[in-house]
Rosetta silent file (secondary structure, phi, psi, omega in degrees, C-alpha in Angstrom):
SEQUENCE: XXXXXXXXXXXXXXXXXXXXXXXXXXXXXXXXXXXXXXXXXXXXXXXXXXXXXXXXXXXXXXXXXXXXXXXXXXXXXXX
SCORE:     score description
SCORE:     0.000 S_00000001
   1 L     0.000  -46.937 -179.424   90.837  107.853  173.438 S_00000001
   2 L   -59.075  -55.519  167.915   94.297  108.983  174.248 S_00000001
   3 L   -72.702  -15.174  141.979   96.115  107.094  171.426 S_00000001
   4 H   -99.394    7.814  156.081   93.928  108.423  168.802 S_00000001
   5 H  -105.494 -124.406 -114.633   94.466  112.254  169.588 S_00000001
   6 H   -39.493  -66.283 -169.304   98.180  111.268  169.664 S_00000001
   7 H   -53.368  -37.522  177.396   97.216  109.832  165.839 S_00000001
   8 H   -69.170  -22.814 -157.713   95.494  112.877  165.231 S_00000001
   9 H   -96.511  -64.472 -168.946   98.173  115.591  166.585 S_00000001
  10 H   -28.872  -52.844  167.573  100.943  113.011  164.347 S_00000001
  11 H   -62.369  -25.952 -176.112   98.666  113.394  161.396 S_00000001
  12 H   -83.680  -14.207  179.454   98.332  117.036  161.659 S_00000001
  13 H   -94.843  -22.157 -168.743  102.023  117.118  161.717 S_00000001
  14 H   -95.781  -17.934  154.926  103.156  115.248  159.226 S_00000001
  15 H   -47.638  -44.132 -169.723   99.980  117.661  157.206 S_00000001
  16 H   -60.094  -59.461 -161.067  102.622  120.511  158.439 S_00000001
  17 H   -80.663    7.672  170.610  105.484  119.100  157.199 S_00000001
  18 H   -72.161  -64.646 -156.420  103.629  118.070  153.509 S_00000001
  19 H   -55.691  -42.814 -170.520  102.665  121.852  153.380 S_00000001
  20 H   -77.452  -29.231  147.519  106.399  123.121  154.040 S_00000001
  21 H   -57.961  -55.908  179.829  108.021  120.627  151.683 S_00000001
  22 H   -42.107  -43.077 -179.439  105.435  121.680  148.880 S_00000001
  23 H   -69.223  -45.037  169.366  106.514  125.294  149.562 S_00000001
  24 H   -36.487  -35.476 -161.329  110.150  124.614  150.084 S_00000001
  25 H   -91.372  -39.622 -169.056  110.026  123.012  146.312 S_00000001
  26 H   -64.573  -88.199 -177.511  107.937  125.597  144.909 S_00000001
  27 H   -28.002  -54.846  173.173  109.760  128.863  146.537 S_00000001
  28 H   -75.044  -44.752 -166.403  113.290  126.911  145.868 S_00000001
  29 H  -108.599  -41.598 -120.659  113.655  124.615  142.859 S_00000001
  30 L    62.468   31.646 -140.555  110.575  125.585  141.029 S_00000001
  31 L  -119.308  128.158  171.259  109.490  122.211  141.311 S_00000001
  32 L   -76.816  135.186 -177.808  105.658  121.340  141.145 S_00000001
  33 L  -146.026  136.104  178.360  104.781  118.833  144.163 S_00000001
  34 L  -125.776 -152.351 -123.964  101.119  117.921  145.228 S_00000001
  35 H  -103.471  -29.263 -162.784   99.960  116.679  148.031 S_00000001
  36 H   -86.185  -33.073 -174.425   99.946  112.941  147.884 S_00000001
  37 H   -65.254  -37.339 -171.109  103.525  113.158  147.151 S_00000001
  38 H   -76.871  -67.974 -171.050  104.572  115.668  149.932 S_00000001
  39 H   -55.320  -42.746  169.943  102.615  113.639  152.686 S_00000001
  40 H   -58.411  -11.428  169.166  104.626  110.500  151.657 S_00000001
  41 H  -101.478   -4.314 -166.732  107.517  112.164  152.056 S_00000001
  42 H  -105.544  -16.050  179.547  106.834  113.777  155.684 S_00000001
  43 L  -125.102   50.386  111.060  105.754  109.994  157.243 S_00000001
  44 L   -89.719  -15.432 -173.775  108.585  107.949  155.286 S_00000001
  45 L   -94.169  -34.721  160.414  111.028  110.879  156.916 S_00000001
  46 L   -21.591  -67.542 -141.320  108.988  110.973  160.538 S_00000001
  47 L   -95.155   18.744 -167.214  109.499  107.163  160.563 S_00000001
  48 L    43.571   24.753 -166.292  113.119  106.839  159.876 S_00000001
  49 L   -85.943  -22.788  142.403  112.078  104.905  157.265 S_00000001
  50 L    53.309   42.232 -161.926  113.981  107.172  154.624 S_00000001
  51 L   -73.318  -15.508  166.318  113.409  105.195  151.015 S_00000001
  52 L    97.705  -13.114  179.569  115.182  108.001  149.111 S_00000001
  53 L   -64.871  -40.595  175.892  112.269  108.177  146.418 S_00000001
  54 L  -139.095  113.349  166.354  111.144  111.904  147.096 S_00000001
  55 L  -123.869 -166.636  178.889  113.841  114.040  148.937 S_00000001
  56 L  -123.386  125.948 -166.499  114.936  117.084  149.159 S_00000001
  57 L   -52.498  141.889 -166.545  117.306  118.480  146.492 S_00000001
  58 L   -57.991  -49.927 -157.413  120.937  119.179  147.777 S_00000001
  59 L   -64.771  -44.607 -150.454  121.295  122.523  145.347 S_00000001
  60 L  -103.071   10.192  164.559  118.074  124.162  147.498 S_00000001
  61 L  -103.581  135.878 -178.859  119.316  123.706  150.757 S_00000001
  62 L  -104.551 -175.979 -179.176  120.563  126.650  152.818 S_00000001
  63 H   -67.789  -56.390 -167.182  121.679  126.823  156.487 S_00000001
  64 H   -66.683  -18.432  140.568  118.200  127.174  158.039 S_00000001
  65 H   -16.513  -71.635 -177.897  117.222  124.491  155.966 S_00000001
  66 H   -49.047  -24.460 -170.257  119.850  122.077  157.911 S_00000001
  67 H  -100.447  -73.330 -156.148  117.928  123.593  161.161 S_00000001
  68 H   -67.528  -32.061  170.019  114.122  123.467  160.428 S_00000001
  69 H   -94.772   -6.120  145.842  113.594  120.044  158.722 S_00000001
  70 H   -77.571  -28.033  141.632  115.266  118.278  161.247 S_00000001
  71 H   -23.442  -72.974  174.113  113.554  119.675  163.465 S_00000001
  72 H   -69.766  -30.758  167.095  110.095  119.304  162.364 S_00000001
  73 H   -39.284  -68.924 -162.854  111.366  115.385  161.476 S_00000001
  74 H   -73.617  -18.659  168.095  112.249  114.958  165.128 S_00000001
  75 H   -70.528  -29.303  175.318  109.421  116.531  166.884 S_00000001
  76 H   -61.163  -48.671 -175.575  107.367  114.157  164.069 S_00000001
  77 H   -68.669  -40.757 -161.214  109.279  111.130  165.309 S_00000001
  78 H   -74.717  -33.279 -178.169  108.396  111.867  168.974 S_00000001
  79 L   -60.102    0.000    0.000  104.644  111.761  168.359 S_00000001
């Protein structure tokens, strides 16, 4: 029971960090992103796995940027 509510809390996070790249793309670049794409990018960055195929654009990062998605990575990695 215990290791799938850990899978479930992991999945809800890496749900978080899908919704907060789509907005991050939208709100910054102007960039349309949907959903399948966003979640594929929040468990290849969770998993240090890092393939370089959907990132996040240099020109749209600011300093809290540098703070909040590493963040939300490494609390993702800990699950």
């Amino acid at each position: 029971f215990a290791s799938m509510a850990w899978g479930f809390i992991y999945y809800g996070w890496m749900v978080c960090i899908a919704f907060q790249t789509i907005n991050w793309k939208e709100n910054r670049l102007d960039i349309d992103m949907n959903m399948r794409d966003a979640y594929w990018f929040s468990f290849i960055s969770t998993t240090t796995v890092g393939l370089g195929d959907i990132f996040l654009e240099p020109e749209g990062i600011t300093g809290s940027d540098v703070v909040i998605f590493p963040f939300m990575f490494l609390i993702g990695f800990t699950f």
